[in-house]
Structure formats: C-alpha cells, structure tokens
C-alpha positions as CSV (number, residue, x, y, z in Angstrom):
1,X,-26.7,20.3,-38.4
2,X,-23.6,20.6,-40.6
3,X,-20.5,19.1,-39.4
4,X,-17.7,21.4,-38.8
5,X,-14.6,21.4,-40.9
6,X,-11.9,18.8,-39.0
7,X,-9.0,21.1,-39.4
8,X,-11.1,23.8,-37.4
9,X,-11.8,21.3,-34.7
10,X,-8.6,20.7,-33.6
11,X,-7.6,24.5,-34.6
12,X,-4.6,23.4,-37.3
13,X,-4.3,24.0,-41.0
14,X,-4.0,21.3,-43.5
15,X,0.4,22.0,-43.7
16,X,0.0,20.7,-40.1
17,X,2.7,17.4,-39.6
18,X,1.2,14.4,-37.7
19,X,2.9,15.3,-34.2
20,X,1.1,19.1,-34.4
21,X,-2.1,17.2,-35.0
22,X,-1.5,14.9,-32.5
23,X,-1.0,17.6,-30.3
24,X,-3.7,19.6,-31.1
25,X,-5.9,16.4,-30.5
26,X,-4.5,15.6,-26.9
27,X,-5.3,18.8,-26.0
28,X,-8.4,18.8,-27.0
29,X,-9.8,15.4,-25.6
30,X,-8.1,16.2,-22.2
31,X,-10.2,19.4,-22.3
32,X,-13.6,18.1,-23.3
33,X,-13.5,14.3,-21.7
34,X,-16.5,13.2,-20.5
35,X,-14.4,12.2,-16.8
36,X,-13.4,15.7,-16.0
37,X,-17.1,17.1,-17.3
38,X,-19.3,14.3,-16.3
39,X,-22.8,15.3,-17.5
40,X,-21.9,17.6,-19.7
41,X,-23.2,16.4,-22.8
42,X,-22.1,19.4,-25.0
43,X,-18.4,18.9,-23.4
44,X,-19.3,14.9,-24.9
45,X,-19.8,15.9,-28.4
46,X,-17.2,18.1,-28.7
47,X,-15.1,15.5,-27.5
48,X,-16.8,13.2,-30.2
49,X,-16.3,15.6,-32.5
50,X,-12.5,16.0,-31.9
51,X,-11.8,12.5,-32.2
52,X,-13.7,12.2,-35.4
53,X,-11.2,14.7,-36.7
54,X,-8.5,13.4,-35.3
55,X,-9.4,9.6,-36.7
56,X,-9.3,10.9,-40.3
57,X,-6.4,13.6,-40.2
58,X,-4.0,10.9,-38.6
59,X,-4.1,9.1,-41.3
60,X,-2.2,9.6,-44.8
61,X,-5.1,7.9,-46.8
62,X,-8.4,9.2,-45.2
63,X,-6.6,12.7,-44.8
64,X,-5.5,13.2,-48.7
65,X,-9.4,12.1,-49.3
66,X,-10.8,14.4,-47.2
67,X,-8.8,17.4,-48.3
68,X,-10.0,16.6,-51.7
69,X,-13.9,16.2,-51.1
70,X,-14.7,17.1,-47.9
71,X,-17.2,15.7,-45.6
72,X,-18.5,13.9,-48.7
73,X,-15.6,11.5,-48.8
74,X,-17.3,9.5,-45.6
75,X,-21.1,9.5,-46.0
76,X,-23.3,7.0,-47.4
77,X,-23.0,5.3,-50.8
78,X,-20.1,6.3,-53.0
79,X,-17.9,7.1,-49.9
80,X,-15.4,5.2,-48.2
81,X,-16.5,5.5,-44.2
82,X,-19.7,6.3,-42.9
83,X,-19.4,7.6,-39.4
84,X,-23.0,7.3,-38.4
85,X,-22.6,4.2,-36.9
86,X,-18.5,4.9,-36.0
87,X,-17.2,1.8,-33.5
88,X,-15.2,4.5,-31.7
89,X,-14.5,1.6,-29.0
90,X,-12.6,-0.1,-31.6
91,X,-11.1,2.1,-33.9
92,X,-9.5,4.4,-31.3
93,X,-8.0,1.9,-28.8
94,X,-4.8,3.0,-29.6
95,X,-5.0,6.5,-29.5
96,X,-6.3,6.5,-25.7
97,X,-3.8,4.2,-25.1
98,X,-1.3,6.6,-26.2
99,X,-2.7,9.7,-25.6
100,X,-4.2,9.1,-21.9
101,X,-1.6,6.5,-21.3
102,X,-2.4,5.9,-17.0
103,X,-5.4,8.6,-17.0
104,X,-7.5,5.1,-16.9
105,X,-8.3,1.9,-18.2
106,X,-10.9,2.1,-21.2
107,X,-13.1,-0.7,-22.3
108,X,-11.2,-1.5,-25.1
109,X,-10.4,-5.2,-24.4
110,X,-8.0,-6.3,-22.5
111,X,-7.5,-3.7,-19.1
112,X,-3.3,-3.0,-19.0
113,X,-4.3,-4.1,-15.4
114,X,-5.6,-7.8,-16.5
115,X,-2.3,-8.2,-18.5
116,X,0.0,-7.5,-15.4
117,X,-2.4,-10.1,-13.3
118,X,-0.2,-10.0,-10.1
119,X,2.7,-8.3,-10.8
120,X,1.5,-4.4,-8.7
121,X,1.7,-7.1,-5.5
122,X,6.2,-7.6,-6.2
123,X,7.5,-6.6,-3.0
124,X,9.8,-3.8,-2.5
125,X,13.4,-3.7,-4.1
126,X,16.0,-2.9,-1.4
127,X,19.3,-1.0,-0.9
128,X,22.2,-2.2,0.9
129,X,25.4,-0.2,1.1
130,X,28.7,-1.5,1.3
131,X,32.0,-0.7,1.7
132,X,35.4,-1.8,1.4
133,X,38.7,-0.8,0.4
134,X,41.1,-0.9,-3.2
135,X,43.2,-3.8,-1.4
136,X,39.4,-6.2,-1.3
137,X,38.5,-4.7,-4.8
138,X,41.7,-6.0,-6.1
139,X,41.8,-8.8,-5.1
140,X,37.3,-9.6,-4.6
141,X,36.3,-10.6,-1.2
142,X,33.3,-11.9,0.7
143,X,30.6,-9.7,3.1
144,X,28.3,-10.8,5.7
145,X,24.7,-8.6,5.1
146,X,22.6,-8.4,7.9
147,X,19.4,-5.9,6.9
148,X,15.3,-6.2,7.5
149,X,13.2,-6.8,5.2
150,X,9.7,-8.5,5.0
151,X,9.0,-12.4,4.5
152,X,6.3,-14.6,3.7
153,X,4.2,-15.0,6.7
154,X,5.2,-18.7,7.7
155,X,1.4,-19.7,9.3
156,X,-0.6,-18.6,6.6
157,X,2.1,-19.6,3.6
158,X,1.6,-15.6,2.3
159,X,-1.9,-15.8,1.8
160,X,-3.3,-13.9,4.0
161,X,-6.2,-15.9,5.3
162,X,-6.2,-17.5,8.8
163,X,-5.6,-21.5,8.5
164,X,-8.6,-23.3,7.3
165,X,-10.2,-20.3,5.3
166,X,-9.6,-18.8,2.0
167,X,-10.2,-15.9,0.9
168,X,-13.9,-15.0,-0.7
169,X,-14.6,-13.2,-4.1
170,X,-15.0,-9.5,-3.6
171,X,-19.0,-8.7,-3.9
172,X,-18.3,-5.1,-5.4
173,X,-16.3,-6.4,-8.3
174,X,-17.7,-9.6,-8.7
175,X,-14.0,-10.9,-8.3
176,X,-12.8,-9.5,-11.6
177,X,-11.0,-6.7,-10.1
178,X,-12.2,-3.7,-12.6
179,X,-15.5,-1.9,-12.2
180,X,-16.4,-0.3,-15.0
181,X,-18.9,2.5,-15.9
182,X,-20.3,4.4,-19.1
183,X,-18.9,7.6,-19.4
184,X,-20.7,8.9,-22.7
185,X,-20.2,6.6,-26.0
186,X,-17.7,4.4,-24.4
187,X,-17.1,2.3,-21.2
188,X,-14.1,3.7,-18.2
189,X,-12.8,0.5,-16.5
190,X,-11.1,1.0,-13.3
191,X,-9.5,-0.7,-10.0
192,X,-12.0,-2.1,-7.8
193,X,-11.7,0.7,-4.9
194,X,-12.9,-2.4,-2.5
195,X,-10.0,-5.1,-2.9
196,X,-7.4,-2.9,-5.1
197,X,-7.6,-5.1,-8.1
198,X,-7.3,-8.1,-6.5
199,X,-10.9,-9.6,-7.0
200,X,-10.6,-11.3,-3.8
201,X,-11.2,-10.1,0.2
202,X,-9.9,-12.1,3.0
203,X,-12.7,-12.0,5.8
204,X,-10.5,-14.2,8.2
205,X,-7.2,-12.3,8.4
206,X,-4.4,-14.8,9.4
207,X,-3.4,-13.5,13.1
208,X,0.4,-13.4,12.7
209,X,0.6,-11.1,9.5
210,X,-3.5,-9.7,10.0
211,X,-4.1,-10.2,6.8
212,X,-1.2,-8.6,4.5
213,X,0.8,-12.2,3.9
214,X,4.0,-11.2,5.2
215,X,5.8,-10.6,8.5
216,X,9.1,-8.3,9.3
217,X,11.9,-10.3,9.5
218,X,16.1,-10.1,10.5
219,X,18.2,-11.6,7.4
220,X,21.6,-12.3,6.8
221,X,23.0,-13.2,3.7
222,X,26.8,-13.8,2.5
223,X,27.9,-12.3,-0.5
224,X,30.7,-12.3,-2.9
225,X,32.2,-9.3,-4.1
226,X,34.3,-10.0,-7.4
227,X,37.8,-8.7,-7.9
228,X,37.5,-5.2,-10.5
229,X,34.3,-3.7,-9.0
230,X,34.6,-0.2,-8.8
231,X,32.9,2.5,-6.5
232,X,29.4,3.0,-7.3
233,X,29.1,-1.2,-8.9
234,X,25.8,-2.2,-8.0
235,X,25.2,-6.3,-7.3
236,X,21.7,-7.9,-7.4
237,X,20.9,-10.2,-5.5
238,X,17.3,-11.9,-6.9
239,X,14.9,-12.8,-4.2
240,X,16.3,-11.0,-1.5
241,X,14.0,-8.2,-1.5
242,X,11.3,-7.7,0.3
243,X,8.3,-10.5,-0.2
244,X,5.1,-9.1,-1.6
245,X,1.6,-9.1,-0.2
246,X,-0.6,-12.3,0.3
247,X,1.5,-14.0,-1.9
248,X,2.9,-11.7,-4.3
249,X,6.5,-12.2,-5.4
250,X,9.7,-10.6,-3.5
251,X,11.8,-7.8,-4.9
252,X,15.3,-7.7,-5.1
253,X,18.3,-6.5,-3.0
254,X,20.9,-4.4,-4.5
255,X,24.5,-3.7,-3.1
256,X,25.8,-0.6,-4.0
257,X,29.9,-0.9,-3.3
258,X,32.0,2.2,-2.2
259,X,35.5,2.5,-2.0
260,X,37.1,3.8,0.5
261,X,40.4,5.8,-0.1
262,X,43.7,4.6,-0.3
263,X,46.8,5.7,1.4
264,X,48.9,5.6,-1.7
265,X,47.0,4.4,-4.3
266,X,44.6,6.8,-6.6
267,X,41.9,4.9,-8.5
268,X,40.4,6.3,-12.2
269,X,38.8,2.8,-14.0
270,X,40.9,0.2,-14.3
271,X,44.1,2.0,-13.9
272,X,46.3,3.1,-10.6
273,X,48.3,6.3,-10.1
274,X,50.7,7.6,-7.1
275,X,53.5,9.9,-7.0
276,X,57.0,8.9,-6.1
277,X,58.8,11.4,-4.2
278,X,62.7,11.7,-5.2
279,X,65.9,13.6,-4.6
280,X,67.1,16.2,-6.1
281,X,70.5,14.2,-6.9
282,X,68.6,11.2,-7.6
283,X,66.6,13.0,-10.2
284,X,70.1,15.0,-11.9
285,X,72.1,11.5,-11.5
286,X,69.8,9.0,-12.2
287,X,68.5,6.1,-9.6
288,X,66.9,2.6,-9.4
289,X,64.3,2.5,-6.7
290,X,62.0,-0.2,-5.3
291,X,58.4,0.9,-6.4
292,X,55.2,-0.6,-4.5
293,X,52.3,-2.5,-6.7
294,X,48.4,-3.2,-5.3
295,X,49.5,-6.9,-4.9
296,X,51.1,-6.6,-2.5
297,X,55.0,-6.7,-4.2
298,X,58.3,-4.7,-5.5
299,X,59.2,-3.7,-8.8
300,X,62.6,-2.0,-9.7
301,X,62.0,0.9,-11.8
302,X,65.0,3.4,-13.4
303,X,65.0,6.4,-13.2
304,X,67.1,7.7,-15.9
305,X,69.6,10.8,-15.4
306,X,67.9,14.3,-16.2
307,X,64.1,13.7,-15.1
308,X,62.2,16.5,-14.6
309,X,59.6,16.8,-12.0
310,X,56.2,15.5,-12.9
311,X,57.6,12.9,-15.3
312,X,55.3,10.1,-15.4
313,X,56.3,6.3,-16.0
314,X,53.8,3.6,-16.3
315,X,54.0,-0.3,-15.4
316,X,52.1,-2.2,-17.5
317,X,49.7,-4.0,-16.2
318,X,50.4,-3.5,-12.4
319,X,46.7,-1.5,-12.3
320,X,43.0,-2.9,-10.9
321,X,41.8,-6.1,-12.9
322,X,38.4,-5.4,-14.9
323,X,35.5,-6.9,-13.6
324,X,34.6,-10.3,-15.6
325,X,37.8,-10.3,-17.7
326,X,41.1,-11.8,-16.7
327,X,42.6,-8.1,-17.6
328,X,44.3,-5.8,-15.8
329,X,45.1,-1.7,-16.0
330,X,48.4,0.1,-15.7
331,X,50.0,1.6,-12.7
332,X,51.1,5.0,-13.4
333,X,53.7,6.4,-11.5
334,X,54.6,10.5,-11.2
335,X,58.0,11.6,-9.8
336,X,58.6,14.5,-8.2
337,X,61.6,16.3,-7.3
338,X,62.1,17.2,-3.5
339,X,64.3,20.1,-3.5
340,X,66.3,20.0,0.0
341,X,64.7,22.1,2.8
342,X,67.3,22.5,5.4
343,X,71.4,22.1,3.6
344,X,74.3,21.6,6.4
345,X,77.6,24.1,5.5
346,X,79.1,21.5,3.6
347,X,75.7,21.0,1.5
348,X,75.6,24.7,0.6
349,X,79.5,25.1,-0.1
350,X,78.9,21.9,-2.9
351,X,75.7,23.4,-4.4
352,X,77.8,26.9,-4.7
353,X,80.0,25.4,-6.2
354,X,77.7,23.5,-8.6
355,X,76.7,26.8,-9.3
356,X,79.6,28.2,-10.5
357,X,80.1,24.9,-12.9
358,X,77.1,25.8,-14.6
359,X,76.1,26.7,-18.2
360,X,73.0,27.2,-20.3
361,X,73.4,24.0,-21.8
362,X,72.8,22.0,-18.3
363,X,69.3,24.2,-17.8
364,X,67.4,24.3,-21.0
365,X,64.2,25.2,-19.9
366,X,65.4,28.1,-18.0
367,X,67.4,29.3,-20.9
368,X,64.6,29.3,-23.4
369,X,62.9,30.7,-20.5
370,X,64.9,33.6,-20.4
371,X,65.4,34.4,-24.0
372,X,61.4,34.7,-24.2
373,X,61.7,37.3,-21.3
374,X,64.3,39.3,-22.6
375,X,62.2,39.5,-26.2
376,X,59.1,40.1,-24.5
377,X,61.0,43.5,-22.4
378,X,62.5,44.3,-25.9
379,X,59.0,44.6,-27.9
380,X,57.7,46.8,-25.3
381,X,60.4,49.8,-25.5
C-alpha cells in the first residue's frame, strides 16, 4: 500500500514553521493514541503513521530531503533511513516527553517517576500568618509559633511497620513500583495502582500511626523577624513542615508577615510619610516645630515663611531600614495649613484688618488665578 504524503498526514503544507507542525502533530497523536482507542488497530497505524511524519518534518535535514525526493529519500539502498524496521522506542523519546508531558510514563528508559525515587512522599509545606506592627518591623523582633502539623511517628521511626517487621515487596509490581503494558508498538509504564509507586506494602501497620509513618502533633517554634520586612515578606523555615509518609521528608513552614496600620506613620517600601498639621500663622510667618521619627525621637524641622499647604519636606534617612542592608529610607513629611474654625472678636477684627493691608503681590496664586478667569469671561463675549 502506498504511503501517504507526510504533509497530508498531519494536514500542513511544506511553508509550515516547526511550532505549526508540532502542533499539527500533538493533535494528531492525542487523537489516534492507542490509550484512548485501545484495540483499535486502524486508530494504531494512523498514530504510527503520524509520528512517522512528524519524525522527518521536525527535522531541517530529513525535511529538505524529503521535499526533494519523496518517500524515496528513506527506503532501502541509496537512501538515508529505512523505516521498516523504525526503533520508534528510541527515536521518539523526546517527543512524548514533550508532547504528552504527565499523560504517562513511556518505556523509554528511565520512568520520570524512578528519577524522583521518594521525593512524591515530602510532606506538606505549611502557612503561618503573622502579624505585627511598623514599630517591631523597624526595629525586627521575635514570635512564639504555636501551629499543628504532622511528625514522624516516634514508635515506628516513620516507617510505617509495627516494631520487629519491615515492610514486604509489593507482589503486583514485583517491588519496582511501575507496571507496565504494551499498548501497540511501544510499552506504557505506570504507578503501581497497589502500593502507589512505592514498591513496598507494610502488612503489619505500626499501631500508633496504622501504617502512614506519622502522627499529628502540637509545635512551637520561636522565630526571628528581621528589622525591614515589609507586609506580605514571606520567612521559611526548613523542616518545619509537615513530615512525610513512612519516612518521607518534611515540608516547610512559611510565615507570611502583615503589618498592621500605624497611627501616624504611612508605609510605601522603605520610605515613611505623615502629614504635619500647622497654623495658619505658623505657615505665613514661618515656625520651628518638633517633628516625631519611627525610632522613637525628635527632630527640629523649619518651616520657612510662605509655605503653602501640601508642601512636602523630607528627612533623610529617618524612613524603615531595608531588609539585609544596613540602609535606611526617608521620612517624608506633608504640611498642611489648618485654617481657624471658630475666630474670638478680637481674631476677626485683626484678620479684617489684614485684609485691608493686602495686595496682589502677597497672593500670587490667586492673582494669576484671577487674571485666567477674567480672560477666559472675555473670549466668550
């Protein structure tokens, strides 16, 4: 029977780039493999057939030969490749590894299982959340954890088996953990359904953990908190998971640190902002005020004659230390002008008389204010 023509097989054209004809080959071999159309053996060839095509159009070398003679290019004597005796096995490896990725373990060597040996049977990472507030991140503190988690079962050391027995090879698997089965031209290695991989049973569970290696246990654990972490730093802490089955290793436990607000202080990275609420004198006449810092201590700060409201000054340095380095942010502060709310007789006869002292030189921003308004009224008439 003549062989079809490869670009037809996967349904591309020879312009097609590598990642259409990877494409068109995944779709293909999902469609027509032999596990989803066990029996079939028209569904098998087809699948054959595809990765045939797809074995000599994914490459740059076997491709330019067969778009220059064919079919002709891989049979017998004066061609390159003979496919009648193809080691699909072999020469495809890769391509199930990278099309199929988890759809299973082929026989192609060494199972992705194998090569992980024990590592499915780490225990369970686990969250802790803590909070505490700008003053502790400042300056780092210490916590006292208290969570449950699992441990390894002290009578039976985390294996499992009751004292005195051991656990016996599992009789489905013959203790290799993988079955495997031929599915058409090649060989489907899976997880033993019986012991899960492990190769092993235990017959004689361990009474205290029946059998699973581990036992719930109440843990407390002191941890430091360094000064600069920020809300939303997340601190491992190796081991302290939870311990894996019949001997597996333990996860970890990770802190995740909040921050809780602060009544004066506002937080972005590594620097510190409030706003500093002043008079409406102070802010005409000028001032030196006291200023709080996150340590704890005073700093004098001028405010110079004229400041508008929303002015900000920064202190350099005065802001959060960043975590691991022996630096530290700035402290921004905003003033703002608190015009009086309630004025005595005396209060309002002074401010009249301000009043009448004034000129457009004192207010700038409401002359230039003005003059836009009055040519903005006169390009409307």
């Amino acid at each position: 029977m003549a062989k079809r023509d490869y670009y037809e097989v996967l349904g591309i054209n020879k312009s097609s780039s590598k990642d259409e004809i990877k494409k068109a080959y995944r779709k293909s071999a999902l469609k027509y493999h032999p596990d989803k159309n066990k029996g079939d053996k028209s569904a098998e060839e087809k699948f054959k057939e595809a990765s045939e095509a797809y074995h000599v159009l994914s490459d740059d070398t076997r491709k330019a030969n067969y778009d220059r003679f064919g079919h002709a290019a891989f049979q017998g004597a004066g061609g390159q490749e003979g496919f009648s005796n193809f080691d699909f096995s072999s020469s495809f490896s890769d391509i199930f590894e990278d099309i199929f990725g988890d759809f299973g373990d082929f026989g192609f060597g060494t199972s992705r299982r194998s090569r992980r040996g024990r590592a499915s049977n780490r225990g369970n990472d686990l969250r802790y959340d803590v909070s505490i507030d700008l003053d502790d991140a400042f300056t780092g503190t210490e916590k006292q954890i208290n969570y449950t988690t699992y441990k390894k079962c002290k009578t039976c050391s985390g294996s499992g088996a009751k004292s005195g027995s051991k656990p016996s090879a599992c009789s489905y698997c013959g203790g290799q953990g993988q079955v495997r089965s031929s599915q058409g031209f090649f060989t489907v290695q899976q997880t033993c359904p019986e012991c899960g991989g492990e190769g092993e049973k235990i017959t004689n569970p361990c009474n205290n953990c029946s059998g699973v290696g581990r036992t719930q246990s109440h843990e407390s654990v002191s941890v430091k908190i360094p000064k600069g972490v920020d809300d939303g730093t997340r601190i491992r802490l190796a081991g302290k998971g939870e311990a894996g089955d019949r001997g597996g290793s333990n996860g970890d436990l990770y802190l995740f640190v909040s921050i809780e607000p602060h009544n004066i202080f506002k937080r972005s990275e590594e620097n510190l902002y409030y706003e500093l609420p002043i008079s409406f004198a102070d802010a005409a006449l000028g001032a030196t005020v006291e200023v709080p810092s996150i340590d704890g201590g005073k700093t004098k700060i001028k405010i110079p004659s004229g400041t508008q409201s929303g002015k900000q000054l920064r202190l350099r340095g005065k802001g959060m230390p960043i975590l691991r380095r022996n630096v530290f942010g700035d402290l921004y502060i905003k003033v703002v002008t608190e015009v009086p709310m309630s004025l005595t007789k005396r209060q309002k006869e002074l401010l009249a008389e301000f009043k009448t002292l004034e000129d457009t030189k004192s207010n700038p921003l409401i002359r230039k204010f003005f003059e836009k308004t009055k040519n903005f009224w006169k390009s409307r008439k």
